[in-house]
KOLGU-877516 format. One record per residue (C-alpha): x, y, z negated. Coordinates in steps of 0.02 Angstrom, whole numbers, padded with zeros to 5 digits, always signed. Layout:
BEGIN
XYZ
...
***
This chain:
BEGIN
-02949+05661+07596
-02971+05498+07500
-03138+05432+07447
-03083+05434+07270
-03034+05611+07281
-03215+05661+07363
-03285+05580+07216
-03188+05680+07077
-03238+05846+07212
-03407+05792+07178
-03409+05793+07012
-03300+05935+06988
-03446+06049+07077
-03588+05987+06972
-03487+06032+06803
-03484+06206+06904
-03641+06233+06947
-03711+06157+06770
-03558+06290+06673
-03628+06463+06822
-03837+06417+06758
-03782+06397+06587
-03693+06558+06581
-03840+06651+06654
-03988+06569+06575
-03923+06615+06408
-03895+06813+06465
-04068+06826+06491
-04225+06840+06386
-04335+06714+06475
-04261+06542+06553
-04415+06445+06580
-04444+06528+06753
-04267+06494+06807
-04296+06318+06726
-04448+06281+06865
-04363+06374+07013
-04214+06250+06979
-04316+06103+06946
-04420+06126+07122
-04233+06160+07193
-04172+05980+07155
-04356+05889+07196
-04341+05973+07376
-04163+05936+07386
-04205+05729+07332
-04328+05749+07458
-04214+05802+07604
-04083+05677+07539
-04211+05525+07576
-04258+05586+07753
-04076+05616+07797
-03929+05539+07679
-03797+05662+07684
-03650+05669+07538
-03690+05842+07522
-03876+05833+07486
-03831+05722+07359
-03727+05829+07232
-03849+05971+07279
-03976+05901+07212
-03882+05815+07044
-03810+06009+07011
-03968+06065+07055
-04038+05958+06924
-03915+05963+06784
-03934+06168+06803
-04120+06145+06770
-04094+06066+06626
-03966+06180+06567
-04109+06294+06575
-04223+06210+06511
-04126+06172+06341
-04119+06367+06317
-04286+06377+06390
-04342+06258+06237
-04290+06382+06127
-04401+06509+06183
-04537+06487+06029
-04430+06492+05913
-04353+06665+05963
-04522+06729+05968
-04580+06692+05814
-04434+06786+05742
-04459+06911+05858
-04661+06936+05790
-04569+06965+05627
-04462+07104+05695
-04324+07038+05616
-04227+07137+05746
-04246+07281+05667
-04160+07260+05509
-04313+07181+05388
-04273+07096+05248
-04294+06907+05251
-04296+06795+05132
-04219+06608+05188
-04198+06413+05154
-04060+06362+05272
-03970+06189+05282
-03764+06216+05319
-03705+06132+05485
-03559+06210+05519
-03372+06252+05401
-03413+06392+05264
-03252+06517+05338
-03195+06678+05232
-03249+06849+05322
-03159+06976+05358
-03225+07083+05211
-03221+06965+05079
-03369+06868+05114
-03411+06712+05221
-03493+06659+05369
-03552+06491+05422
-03699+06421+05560
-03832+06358+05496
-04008+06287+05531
-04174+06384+05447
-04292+06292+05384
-04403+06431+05333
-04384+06596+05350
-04501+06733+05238
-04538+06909+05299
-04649+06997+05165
-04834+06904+05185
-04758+06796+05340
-04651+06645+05340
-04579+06547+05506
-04548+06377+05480
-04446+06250+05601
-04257+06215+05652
-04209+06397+05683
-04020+06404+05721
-03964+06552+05619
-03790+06614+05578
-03759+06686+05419
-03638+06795+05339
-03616+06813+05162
-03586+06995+05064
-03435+06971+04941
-03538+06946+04808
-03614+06822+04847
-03445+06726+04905
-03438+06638+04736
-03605+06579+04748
-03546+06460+04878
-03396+06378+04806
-03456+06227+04813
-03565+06222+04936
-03531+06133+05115
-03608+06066+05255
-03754+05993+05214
-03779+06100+05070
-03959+06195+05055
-03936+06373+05034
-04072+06501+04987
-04009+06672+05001
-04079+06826+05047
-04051+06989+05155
-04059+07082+05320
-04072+07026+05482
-03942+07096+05611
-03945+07098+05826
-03880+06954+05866
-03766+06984+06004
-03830+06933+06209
-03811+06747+06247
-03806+06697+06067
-03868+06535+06012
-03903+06576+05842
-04100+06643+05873
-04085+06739+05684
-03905+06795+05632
-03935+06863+05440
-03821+06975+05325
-03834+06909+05142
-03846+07026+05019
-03869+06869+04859
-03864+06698+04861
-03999+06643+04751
-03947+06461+04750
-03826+06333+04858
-03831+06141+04829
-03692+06060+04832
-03664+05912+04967
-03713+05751+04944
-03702+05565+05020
-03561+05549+05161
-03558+05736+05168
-03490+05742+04956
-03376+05600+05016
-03283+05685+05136
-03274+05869+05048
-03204+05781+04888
-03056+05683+05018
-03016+05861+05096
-03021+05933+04919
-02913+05808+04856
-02786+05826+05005
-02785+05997+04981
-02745+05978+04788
-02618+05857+04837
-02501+05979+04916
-02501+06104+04769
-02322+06121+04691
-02252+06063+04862
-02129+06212+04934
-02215+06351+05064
-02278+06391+05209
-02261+06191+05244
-02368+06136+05088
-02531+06257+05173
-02477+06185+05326
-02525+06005+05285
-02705+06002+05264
-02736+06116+05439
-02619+05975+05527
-02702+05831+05448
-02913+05912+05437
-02911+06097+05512
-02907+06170+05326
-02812+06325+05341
-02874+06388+05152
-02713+06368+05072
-02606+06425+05229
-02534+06595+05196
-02562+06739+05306
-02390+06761+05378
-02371+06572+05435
-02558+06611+05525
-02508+06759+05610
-02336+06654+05660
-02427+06523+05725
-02537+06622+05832
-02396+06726+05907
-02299+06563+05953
-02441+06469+06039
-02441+06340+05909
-02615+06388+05838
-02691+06237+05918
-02604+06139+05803
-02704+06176+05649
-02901+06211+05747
-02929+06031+05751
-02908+06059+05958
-02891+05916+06076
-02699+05896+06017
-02756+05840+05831
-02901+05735+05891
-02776+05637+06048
-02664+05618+05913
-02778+05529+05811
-02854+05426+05957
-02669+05388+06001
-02612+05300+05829
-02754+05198+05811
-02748+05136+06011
-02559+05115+05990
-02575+05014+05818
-02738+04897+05898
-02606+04860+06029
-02480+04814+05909
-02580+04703+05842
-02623+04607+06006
-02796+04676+06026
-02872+04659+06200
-02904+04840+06301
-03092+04839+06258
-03059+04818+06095
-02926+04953+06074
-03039+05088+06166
-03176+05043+06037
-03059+05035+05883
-02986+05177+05950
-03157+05314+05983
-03211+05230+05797
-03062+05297+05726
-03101+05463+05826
-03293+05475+05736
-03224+05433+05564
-03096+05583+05622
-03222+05720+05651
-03331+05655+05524
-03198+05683+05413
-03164+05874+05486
-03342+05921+05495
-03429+05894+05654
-03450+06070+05691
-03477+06108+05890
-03272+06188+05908
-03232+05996+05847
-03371+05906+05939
-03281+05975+06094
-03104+05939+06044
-03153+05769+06037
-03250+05754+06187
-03100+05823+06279
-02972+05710+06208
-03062+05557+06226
-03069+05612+06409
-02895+05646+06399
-02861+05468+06330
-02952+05375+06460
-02882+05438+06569
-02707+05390+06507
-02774+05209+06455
-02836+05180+06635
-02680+05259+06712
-02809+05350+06831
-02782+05544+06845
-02923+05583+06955
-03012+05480+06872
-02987+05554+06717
-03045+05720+06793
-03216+05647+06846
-03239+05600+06674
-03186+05759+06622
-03321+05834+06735
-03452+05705+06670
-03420+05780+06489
-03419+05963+06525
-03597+05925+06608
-03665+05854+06471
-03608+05943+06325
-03686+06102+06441
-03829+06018+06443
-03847+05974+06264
-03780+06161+06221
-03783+06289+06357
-03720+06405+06256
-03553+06329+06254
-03515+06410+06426
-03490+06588+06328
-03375+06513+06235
-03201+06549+06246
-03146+06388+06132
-03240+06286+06241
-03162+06348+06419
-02979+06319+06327
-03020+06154+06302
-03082+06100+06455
-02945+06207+06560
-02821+06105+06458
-02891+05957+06464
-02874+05951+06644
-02713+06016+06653
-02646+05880+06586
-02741+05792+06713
-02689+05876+06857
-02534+05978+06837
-02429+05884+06710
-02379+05748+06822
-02331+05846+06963
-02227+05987+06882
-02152+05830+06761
-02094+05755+06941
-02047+05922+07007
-01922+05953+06842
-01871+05799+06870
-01739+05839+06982
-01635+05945+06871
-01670+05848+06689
-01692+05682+06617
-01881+05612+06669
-01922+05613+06466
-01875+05783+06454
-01954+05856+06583
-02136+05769+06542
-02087+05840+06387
-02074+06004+06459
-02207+05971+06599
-02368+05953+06459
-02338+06135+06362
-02318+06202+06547
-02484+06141+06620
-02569+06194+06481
-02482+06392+06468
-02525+06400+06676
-02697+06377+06639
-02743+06445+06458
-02654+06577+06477
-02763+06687+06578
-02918+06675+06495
-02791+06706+06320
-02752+06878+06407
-02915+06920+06404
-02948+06938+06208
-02742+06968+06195
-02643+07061+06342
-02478+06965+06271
-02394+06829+06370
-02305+06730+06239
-02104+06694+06337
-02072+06569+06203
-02242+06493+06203
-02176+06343+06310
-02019+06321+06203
-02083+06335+06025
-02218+06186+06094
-02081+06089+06152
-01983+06101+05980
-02129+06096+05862
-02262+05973+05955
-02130+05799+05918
-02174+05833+05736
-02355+05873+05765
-02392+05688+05753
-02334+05632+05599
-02391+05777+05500
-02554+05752+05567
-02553+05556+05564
-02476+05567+05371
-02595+05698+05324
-02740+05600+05386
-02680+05436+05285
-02664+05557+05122
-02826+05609+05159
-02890+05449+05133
-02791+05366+05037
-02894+05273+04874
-02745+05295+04744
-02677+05443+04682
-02502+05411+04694
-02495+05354+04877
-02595+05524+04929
-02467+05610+04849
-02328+05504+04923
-02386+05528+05101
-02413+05715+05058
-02220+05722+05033
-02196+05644+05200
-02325+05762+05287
-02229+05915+05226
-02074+05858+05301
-02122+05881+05484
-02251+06031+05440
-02100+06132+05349
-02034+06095+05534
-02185+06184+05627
-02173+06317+05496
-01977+06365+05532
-02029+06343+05728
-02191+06474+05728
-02090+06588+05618
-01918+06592+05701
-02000+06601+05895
-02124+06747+05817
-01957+06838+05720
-01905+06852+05915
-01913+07040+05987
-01951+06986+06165
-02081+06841+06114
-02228+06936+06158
-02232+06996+06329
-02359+07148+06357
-02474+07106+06488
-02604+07194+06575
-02782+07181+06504
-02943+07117+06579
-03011+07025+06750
-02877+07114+06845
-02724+07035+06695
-02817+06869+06688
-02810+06863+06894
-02613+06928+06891
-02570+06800+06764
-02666+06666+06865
-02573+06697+07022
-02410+06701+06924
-02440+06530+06845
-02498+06470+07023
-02310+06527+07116
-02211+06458+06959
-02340+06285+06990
-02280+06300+07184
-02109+06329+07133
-02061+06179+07008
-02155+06067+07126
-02129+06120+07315
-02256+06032+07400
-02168+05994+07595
-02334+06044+07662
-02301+06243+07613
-02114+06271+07649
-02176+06445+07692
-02306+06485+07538
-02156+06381+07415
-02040+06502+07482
-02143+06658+07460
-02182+06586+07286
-01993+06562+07251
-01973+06754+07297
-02107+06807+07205
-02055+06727+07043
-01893+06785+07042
-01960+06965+07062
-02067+06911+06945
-01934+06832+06828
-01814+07028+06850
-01947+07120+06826
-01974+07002+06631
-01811+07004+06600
-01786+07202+06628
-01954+07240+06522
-01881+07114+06381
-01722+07200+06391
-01804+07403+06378
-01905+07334+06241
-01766+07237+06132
-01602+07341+06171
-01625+07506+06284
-01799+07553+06213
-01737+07592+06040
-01564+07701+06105
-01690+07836+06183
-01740+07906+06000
-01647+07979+05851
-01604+07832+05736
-01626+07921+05592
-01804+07961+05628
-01942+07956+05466
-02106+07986+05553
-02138+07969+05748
-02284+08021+05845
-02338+07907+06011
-02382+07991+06185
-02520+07890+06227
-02640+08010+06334
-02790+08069+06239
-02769+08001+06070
-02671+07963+05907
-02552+07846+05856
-02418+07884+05734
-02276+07810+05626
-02201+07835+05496
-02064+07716+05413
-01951+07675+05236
-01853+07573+05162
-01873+07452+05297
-02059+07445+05306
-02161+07516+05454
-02342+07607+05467
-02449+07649+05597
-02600+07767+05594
-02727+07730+05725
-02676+07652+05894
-02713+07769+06033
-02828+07728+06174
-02723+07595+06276
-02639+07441+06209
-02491+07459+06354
-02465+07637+06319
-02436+07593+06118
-02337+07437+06184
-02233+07558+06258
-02225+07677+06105
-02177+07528+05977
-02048+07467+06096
-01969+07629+06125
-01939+07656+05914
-01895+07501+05891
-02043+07442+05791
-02097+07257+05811
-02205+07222+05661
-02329+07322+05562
-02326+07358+05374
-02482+07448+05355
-02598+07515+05488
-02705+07635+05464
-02875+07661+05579
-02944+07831+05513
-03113+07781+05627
-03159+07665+05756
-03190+07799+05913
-03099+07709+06055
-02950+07847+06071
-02897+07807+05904
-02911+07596+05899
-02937+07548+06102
-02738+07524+06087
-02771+07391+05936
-02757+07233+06059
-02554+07286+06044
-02524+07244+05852
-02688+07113+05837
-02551+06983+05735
-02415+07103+05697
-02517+07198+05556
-02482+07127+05411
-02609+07263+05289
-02767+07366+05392
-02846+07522+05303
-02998+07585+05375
-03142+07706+05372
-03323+07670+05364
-03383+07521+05483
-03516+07589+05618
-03605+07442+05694
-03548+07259+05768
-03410+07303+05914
-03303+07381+05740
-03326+07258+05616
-03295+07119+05763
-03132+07238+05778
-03082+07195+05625
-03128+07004+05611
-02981+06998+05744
-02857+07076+05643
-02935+06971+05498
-02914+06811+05618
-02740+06847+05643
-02686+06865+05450
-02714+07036+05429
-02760+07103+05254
-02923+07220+05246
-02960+07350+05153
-03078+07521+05149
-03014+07671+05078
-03112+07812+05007
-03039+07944+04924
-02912+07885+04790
-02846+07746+04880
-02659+07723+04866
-02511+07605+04900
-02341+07590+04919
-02244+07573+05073
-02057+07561+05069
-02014+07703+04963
-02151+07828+05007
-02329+07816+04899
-02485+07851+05020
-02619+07918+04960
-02808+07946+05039
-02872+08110+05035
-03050+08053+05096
-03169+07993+05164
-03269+08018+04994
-03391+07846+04957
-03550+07823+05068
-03489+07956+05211
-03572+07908+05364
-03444+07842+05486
-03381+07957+05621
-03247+08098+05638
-03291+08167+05469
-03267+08007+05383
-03070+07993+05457
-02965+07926+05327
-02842+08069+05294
-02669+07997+05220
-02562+08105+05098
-02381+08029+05114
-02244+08066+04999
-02079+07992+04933
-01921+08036+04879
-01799+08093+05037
-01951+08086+05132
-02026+08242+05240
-02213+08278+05125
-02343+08228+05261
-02542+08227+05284
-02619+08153+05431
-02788+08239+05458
-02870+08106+05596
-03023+08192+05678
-03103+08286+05541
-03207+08442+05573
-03227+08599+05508
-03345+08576+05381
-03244+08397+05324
-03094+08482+05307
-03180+08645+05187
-03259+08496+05084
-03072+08397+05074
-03004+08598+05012
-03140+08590+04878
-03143+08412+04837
-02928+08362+04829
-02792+08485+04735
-02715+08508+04935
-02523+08519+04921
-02398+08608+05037
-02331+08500+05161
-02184+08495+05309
-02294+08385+05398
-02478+08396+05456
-02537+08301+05593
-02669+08416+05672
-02838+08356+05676
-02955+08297+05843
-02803+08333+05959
-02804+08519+05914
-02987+08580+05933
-03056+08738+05874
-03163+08642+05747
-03026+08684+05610
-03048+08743+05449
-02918+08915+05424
-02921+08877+05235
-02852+08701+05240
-02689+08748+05339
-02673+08901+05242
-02664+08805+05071
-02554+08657+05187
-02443+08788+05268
-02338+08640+05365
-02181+08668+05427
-02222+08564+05574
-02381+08541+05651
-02388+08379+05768
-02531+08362+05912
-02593+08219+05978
-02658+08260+06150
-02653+08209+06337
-02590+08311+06482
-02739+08396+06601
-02882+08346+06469
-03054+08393+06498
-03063+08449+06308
-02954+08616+06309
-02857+08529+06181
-02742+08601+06098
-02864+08756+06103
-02767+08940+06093
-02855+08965+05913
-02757+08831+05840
-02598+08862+05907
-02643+09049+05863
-02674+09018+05681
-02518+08881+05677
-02400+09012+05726
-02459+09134+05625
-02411+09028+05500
-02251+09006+05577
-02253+08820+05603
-02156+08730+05729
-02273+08630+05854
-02246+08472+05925
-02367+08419+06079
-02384+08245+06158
-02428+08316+06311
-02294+08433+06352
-02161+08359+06245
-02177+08168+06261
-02152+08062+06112
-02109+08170+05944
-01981+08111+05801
-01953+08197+05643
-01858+08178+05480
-01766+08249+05338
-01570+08231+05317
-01468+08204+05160
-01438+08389+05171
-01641+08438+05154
-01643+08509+05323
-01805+08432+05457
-01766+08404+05619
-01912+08389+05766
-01844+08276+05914
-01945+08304+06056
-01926+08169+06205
-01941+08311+06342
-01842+08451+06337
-01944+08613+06405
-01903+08627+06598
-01870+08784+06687
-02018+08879+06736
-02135+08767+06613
-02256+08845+06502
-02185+08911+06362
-02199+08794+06206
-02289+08922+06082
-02196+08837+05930
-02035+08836+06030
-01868+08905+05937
-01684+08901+06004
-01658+08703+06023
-01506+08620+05973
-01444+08483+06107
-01279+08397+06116
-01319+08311+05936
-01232+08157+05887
-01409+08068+05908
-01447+07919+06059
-01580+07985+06173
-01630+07981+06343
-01519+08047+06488
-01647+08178+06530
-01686+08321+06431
-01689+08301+06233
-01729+08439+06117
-01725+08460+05934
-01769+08594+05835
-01681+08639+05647
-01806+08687+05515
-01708+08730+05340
-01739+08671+05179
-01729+08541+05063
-01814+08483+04881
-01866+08378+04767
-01938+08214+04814
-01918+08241+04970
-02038+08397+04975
-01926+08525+05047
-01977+08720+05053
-01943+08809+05229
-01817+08958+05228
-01887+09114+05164
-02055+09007+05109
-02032+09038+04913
-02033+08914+04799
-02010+08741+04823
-02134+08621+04839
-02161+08474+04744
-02152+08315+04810
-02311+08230+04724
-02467+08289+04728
-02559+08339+04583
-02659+08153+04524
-02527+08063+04621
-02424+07938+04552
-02236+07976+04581
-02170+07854+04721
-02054+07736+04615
-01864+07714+04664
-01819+07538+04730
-01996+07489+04792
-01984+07362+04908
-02016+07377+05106
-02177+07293+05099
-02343+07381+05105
-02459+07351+04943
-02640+07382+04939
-02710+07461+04776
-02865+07558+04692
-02881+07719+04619
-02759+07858+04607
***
């Protein structure tokens, strides 16, 4: 091994050990211990290292000493937690604060904002903390307004409760504002720069969308004026980094001014020191918040690297930076940002040059660099991505390639608008921006448009480690080392298992998965185990209420009907067998309804969905919108229920040519007697049975429903009994038809032009089964695509007004619309649309 190679080792091991102490010294309560032991650690190993110089000894007792200090910088802390702990702000008190913002002031997912901030004093009835107290504050959406002009640097006073902040935090006091009693607005350097990112941002009004919200996220991170549907696109197609100020926006900054000091005959030193100016007027200009602060140490590590023409080099430096900001914050080593932009920075270092030399035999040497940058950085991103989103993006690579040439000058033009002191020429290079940013719009859309884009991955440790080993054989692969002819060939086999077995999913979830069901199918129901997820569909649009417990299982269940986006999606509550499958449409939802928020792990549930461009809204009882052709309605929860099964949001569906349905989630007995007493219930031909079929049923309620088909949720062998024999008793004594994940498989059903409902069951009963309790003479043979194994349908008569339908020998029709109900209009367009009220 070289001696230049031992070095970058060297370093590579203290960044290690400094990123391991960080990551436990900010998990637990007390660091000043760990601090000492550390401390006394590195003295003994300095000791050592002067009695017997060893290589060795020496970075023992540097990581030694960088990992006490890691601890001691949380350890330094320490007072300052305490204090707010004497104050038992813990426990929900109400606090009264003066805080100074340091951080961007971002939207929540509820209507409110959040931003970090540092407490100058914080009041507690008769006591008051004063100091820097790193807080982190979010905003009720009342008091949004309040802070419309307010930025960092502003002074805020506000007041409210104080909320667990979650383990290995930095913020000491996290605080939800209930009022904002007053917010400054910024002044000095700080005014400057929020009036030049105002400006820019006013700049591309009038200019044609999604490219025109596009701009000022290329050019300064300000994604206020990009719509939702671009965000989600650009997520989806890996080309999110492109607007989070990352490493990319910062290098390309660094770049222009390095490549224009050259131009102008400027010697090295000079260009480097032009050049990192350039870089602090940059982040100045984008806020200095710590997610930029690291872009920019990365790409200035990226950029010496290139200057010097020194790889390993590079990655010492690299290594010298990750140290030090873990020094300065320890808390960065919980942070997912911050691992993505150090694992990408040294891909670039490391891997880009070999796989560009490796592709090099089959393509041009630009092309393959080209190719070779994206690469690196998907083999070693992409499994920590899979751990937050169990998706492996197939055109990730090829939407980077396509989109990243016009990067550049939409950021570089962007950045000159930002700045530029007349009016005219800001709007000029505006133009010019939007050119190449209309380009990275029709890129993240088209590649996100794709069916087999999003590959669905495994989730957790065990699909981070997968993912890791398949980016390592593809690495092994493109580059075949002559020292591993044996590992390069077990890699080559590997990956084109690997590559079948991709290619075979892609083509069961684009082309076979939607033959095995009915077409014509209206509302679905998912088999995934122990839980609900079902859909229902018109006019082109697509619903989902709650997601089951897995994320593959619904995977499955979407590609199997067909369905790749999500109109509306519905999460009745947040118990884990009806959202733990939510990691599957995180980005593909473009509207969420939901029940009652109980506690952190839900509403951080929903900041996700809100992350990826995803509409929120609560529903109570009276909530309505539109989706396709159908009107949905919900029947509860009524205002202030406390959240659990009895607050389920219960959806009332109707529409014209559209089977009546209600969609009961988990609620119990006594919910459902107060939902009879509190909503005018109307006959339906669909119910979907609540908690999985329990006894915990109210008689009344499916008495004054009287469904014509009853559809159960369940898993096969559960521990629960469900569906218990007193439901299917009193179902069949009302002589509804039962579908049953468990024994049937997935469940379809829908209404024809001639009124009559058809249940599709994906299992067809086998001889010697159980008898289905619900089951009637089946129909097979039906002009219909399903699977080549059994398929069974069963014919329920009947037909009515919009869509309502009576069953034979039922009586008199029922009415489509429930009483209160708006009548679902004809023509309404296949999006979903959020609304108030009845």
């Amino acid at each position: 091994m070289s001696a230049l190679r031992r070095r970058t080792l060297r370093s590579v091991s203290v960044a290690a050990a400094t990123w391991v102490s960080a990551g436990l010294t900010t998990a637990i309560p007390d660091a000043i211990l760990f601090a000492v032991g550390l401390g006394i650690l590195s003295c003994i190993a300095t000791a050592v290292l002067v009695w017997r110089r060893h290589p060795v000894l020496a970075v023992a007792a540097v990581a030694l000493a960088c990992a006490a200090a890691t601890a001691g910088t949380v350890a330094s802390l320490a007072p300052v937690r305490s204090q707010i702990a004497a104050i038992e702000a813990e426990g929900g008190r109400y606090l009264e604060l003066d805080v100074t913002v340091t951080g961007r002031i971002d939207g929540s997912a509820d209507g409110g904002a959040w931003f970090d901030a540092t407490a100058a004093t914080v009041r507690a009835g008769d006591t008051t903390v004063v100091g820097a107290i790193p807080a982190r504050v979010l905003v009720d959406p009342g008091g949004r307004a309040a802070l419309a002009r307010a930025s960092m640097g502003s002074t805020v006073s506000l007041s409210g409760r104080a909320i667990p902040a979650a383990a290995g935090e930095r913020a000491a006091l996290v605080v939800r504002g209930s009022e904002v009693v007053s917010a400054t607005e910024p002044t000095g350097v700080w005014a400057w720069f929020e009036g030049l990112r105002d400006a820019l941002v006013a700049s591309t009004r009038g200019l044609p969308q999604p490219g025109a919200g596009l701009v000022p996220g290329l050019a300064v991170g300000d994604t206020s004026s990009l719509d939702s549907a671009t965000e989600a696109a650009m997520n989806a197609s890996s080309l999110s980094h492109l607007t989070a100020v990352s490493g990319a926006n910062c290098a390309i900054v660094v770049g222009a001014a390095f490549a224009l000091l050259a131009l102008c005959g400027a010697p090295r030193g000079l260009r480097v020191g032009g050049a990192f100016v350039v870089l602090a007027a940059f982040v100045a200009l984008v806020t200095p918040e710590p997610s930029v602060v690291r872009a920019a140490a990365m790409a200035s590590v990226a950029m010496i690297a290139v200057a010097l023409g020194r790889p390993a080099m590079g990655v010492a430096v690299l290594s010298l930076a990750v140290t030090v900001l873990l020094v300065i914050d320890p808390w960065l080593a919980r942070s997912l940002g911050f691992a993505l932009s150090a694992a990408a920075t040294g891909a670039l270092l490391v891997l880009a040059r070999p796989l560009a030399t490796g592709l090099g035999r089959w393509m041009p040497r630009a092309l393959a660099l080209a190719i070779a940058v994206p690469t690196s950085a998907q083999i070693v991103c992409g499994p920590l991505i899979v751990l937050i989103d169990p998706h492996v993006p197939l055109l990730g690579v090829a939407a980077n390639l396509v989109a990243d040439p016009a990067a550049a000058p939409a950021t570089i033009a962007g950045a000159l608008a930002c700045v530029a002191p007349f009016p005219w020429l800001r709007d000029g290079l505006t133009a010019l921006a939007w050119v190449p940013a209309a380009w990275i719009a029709a890129v993240a859309h088209t590649s996100s448009s794709v069916a087999a884009q999003n590959l669905p991955w495994p989730d957790g440790p065990a699909g981070a480690i997968l993912l890791a080993l398949v980016g390592a054989a593809l690495h092994l692969v493109i580059v075949r080392p002559r020292r591993l002819p044996r590992l390069t060939g077990l890699a080559s086999a590997a990956m084109a298992v690997v590559l079948g077995l991709v290619l075979g999913s892609s083509a069961v979830r684009t082309v076979a998965g939607p033959l095995t069901v009915p077409s014509t199918w209206q509302l679905a129901m998912c088999d995934v185990g122990q839980g609900d997820a079902t859909l229902w569909r018109s006019g082109g649009a697509t619903a989902l209420v709650d997601t089951g417990p897995d994320p593959a299982a619904l995977d499955r269940c979407l590609a199997q009907f067909g369905i790749d986006r999500i109109d509306l999606l519905v999460l009745t509550h947040f118990d884990l067998d009806h959202v733990g499958g939510s990691p599957a449409v995180i980005g593909r939802a473009a509207l969420v309804v939901h029940g009652p928020v109980d506690g952190h792990a839900d509403q951080r549930l929903l900041d996700r969905f809100a992350a990826a461009g995803a509409q929120l809204q609560q529903a109570t009882t009276g909530t309505a919108g539109a989706l396709g052709a159908t009107r949905w309605q919900a029947l509860g929860p009524a205002p202030r229920t406390d959240p659990g099964n009895d607050a389920s949001v219960a959806i009332d569906v109707a529409g014209v040519d559209f089977p009546r349905t209600v969609l009961l989630g988990d609620l119990g007995e006594e919910s459902q007697a107060a939902l009879r007493r509190r909503v005018d219930v109307p006959r339906v031909q669909i119910v979907k049975v609540a908690h999985h079929g329990s006894a915990d049923q109210d008689a009344g309620l499916y008495q004054d429903l009287h469904p014509t088909v009853g559809l159960i949720g369940v898993g096969a062998d559960n521990d629960y009994g469900h569906p218990t024999a007193s439901l299917l008793s009193m179902l069949r004594a009302l002589g509804t038809a039962i579908g049953r994940t468990d024994q049937d498989g997935a469940l379809a059903v829908w209404l024809d032009a001639h009124g009559t409902l058809t249940l599709w069951r994906e299992h067809a009963g086998e001889p010697g089964a159980p008898e289905n309790p619900s089951q009637a003479p089946r129909e097979t043979g039906k002009a219909v695509a399903g699977p080549a194994r059994g398929v069974g349908w069963i014919r329920v008569n009947g037909g009515g007004p919009e869509g309502g339908g009576w069953a034979a020998g039922r009586g008199a029709p029922r009415e489509g619309v429930p009483s209160g109900t708006r009548r679902a209009p004809r023509g309404t367009g296949g999006r979903a649309r959020p609304s108030s009220g009845a």
